[in-house]
C-alpha positions in Angstrom: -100.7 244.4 194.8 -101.7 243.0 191.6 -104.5 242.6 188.8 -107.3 243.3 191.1 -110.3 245.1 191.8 -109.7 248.4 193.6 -113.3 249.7 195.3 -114.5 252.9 193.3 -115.1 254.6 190.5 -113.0 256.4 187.6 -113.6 257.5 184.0 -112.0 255.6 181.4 -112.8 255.2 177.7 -112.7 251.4 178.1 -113.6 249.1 181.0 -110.7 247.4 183.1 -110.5 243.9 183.1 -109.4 242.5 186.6 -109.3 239.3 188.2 -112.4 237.6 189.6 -110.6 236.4 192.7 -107.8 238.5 195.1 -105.7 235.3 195.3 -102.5 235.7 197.2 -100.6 233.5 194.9 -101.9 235.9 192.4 -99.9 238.9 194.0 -97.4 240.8 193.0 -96.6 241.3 196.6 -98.3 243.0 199.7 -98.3 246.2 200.4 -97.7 247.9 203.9 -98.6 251.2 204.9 -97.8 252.9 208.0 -98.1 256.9 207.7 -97.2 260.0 209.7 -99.5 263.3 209.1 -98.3 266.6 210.0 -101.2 268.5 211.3 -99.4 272.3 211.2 -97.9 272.2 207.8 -100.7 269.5 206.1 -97.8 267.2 204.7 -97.9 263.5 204.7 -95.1 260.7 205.5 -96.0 257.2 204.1 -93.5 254.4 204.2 -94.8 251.4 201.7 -93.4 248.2 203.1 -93.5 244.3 201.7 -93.1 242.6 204.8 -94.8 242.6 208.1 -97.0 245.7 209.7 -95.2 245.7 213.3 -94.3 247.9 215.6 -90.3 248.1 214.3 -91.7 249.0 211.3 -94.1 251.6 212.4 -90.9 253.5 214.6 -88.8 252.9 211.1 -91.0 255.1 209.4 -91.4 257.8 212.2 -87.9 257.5 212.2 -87.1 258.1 208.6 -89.6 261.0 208.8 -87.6 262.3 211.2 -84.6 262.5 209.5 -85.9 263.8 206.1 -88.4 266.1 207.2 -89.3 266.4 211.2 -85.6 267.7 212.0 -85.4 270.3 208.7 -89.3 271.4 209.1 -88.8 271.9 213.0 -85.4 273.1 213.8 -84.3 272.9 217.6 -87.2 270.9 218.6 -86.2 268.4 221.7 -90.0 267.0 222.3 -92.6 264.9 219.5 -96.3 264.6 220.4 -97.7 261.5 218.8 -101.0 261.2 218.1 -102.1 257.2 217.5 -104.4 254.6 217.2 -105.0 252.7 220.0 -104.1 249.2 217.8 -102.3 247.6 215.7 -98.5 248.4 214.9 -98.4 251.2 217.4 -100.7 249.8 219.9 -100.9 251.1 223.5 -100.7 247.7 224.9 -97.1 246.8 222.9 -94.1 246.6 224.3 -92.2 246.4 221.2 -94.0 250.0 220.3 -92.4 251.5 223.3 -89.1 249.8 223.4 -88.8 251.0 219.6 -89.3 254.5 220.2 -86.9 254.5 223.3 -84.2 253.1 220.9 -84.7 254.7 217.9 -86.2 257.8 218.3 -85.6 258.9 222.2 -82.5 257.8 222.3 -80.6 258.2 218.8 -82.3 261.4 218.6 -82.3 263.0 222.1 -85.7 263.4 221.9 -88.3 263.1 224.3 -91.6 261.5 222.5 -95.2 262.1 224.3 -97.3 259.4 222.8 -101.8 259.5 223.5 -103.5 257.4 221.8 -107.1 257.6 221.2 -109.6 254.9 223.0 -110.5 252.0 221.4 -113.4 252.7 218.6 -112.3 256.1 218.0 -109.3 256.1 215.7 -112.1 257.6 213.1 -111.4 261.3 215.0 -107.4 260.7 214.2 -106.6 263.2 211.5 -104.6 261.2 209.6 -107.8 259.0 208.6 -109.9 261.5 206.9 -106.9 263.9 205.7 -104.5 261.8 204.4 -105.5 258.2 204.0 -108.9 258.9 203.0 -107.5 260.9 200.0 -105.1 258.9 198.9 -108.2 256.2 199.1 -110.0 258.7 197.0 -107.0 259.5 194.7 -106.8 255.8 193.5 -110.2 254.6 193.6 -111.2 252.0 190.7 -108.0 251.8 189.5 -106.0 248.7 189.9 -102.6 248.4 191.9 -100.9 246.6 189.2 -96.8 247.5 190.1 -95.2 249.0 192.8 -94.8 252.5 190.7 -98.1 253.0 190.1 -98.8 252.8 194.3 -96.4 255.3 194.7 -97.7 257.4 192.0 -100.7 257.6 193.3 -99.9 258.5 196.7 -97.6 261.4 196.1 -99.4 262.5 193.6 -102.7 262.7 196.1 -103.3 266.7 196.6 -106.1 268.3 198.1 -107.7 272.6 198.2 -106.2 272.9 201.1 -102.6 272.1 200.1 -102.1 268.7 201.2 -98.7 267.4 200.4 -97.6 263.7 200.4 -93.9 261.8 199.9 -93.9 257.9 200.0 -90.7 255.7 199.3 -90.2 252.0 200.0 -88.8 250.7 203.4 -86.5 247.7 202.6 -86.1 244.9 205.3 -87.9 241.9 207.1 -90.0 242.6 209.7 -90.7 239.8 211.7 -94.0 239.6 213.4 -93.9 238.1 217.2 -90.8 239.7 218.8 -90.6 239.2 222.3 -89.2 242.2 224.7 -88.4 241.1 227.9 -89.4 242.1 231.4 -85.7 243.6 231.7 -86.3 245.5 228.7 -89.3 247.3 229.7 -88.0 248.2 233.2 -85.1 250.1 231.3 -87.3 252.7 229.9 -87.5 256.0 230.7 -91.2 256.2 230.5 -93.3 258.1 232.6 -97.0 257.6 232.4 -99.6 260.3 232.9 -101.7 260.7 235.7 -105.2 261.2 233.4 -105.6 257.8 231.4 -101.6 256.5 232.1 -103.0 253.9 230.0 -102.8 255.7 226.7 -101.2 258.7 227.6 -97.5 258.5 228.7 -93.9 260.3 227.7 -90.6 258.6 227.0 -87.4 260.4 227.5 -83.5 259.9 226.3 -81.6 257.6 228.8 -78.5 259.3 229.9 -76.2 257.9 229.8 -77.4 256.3 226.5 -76.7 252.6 226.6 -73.9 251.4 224.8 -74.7 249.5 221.6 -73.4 246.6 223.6 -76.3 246.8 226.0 -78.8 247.3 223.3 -80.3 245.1 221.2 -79.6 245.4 216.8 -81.4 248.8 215.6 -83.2 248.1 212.3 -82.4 251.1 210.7 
């Protein structure tokens, strides 16, 4: 974020002039994405962040989706089918990613999550790349991300023919990179793994009893 060059193109009567360099210490502050797409009503989630991308953060923002619009747009439903990315925040291979959505979504919620998660290499056939990042990519391109307002204006103001929709709002906190969930941890889930690619393809469901908040760890709500 900051007085930099943003790749593409847009018409304006007078060139912009940007910094030569994207210099950290020249930044207003770093932006973090993490996004959920609805593929039945083609509406977009986006939580902007200024700390780290992790897996806390990326169950936050499933989580706050949940509340404001998953719940409202889909009374009475007991069972979420995530579609992700084999990396990064929510990647296969991270514990935290799993222990999150136990806690925060299975759990709090009484809701039993399905996660698959594409291959490695083939997040490109994820909807949420080319029908809501990519627009919002397009919707801001060559102009420069000077101030927080103007990232969020861009994104919820991204629209497409087909009626895309998008809300973004900030998601306060730290978000330490590097936690550590422990073997006990992991052996408390209620996670069942498929039988066709367990690896990437498994379903968590609500402990019951749910665990006192004694026995759990702090929620970062």
């Amino acid at each position: 974020m900051g007085n930099f060059k943003n790749a593409g193109q847009t018409w304006a009567r007078e060139p912009t002039a940007v910094n030569v360099h994207d210099y950290p210490h020249d930044a207003l502050g770093r932006a973090v994405p993490y996004g959920v797409y609805d593929l039945t009503r083609n509406r977009g989630f986006i939580c902007i962040g200024s700390s780290g991308d992790t897996p806390a953060f990326a169950v936050d923002t499933i989580c706050a989706w949940w509340r404001t619009e998953g719940q409202v747009g889909f009374p009475g439903t007991d069972h979420l089918l995530l579609l992700a990315d084999a990396g990064g925040s929510n990647s296969y291979q991270t514990r935290a990613w799993k222990e999150r959505l136990q806690v925060q979504i299975c759990d709090r919620f009484g809701l039993t999550v399905t996660v698959c998660h594409y291959p490695t290499g083939c997040s490109k056939w994820n909807p949420i790349e080319h029908r809501l990042f990519s627009q919002i990519s397009r919707n801001w391109a060559g102009v420069p991300l000077r101030t927080w307002d103007t990232l969020l204006a861009f994104i919820c103001g991204t629209v497409t023919s087909t009626g895309l929709v998008v809300h973004a709002e900030f998601q306060p906190g730290d978000y330490p990179t590097g936690v550590k969930v422990s073997d006990a941890d992991m052996k408390a889930l209620n996670i069942e793994h498929h039988i066709i690619c367990p690896t990437w393809n498994y379903t968590i469901r609500p402990r019951t009893p749910v665990p006192t908040s004694s026995e759990l760890r702090e929620l970062i709500l």
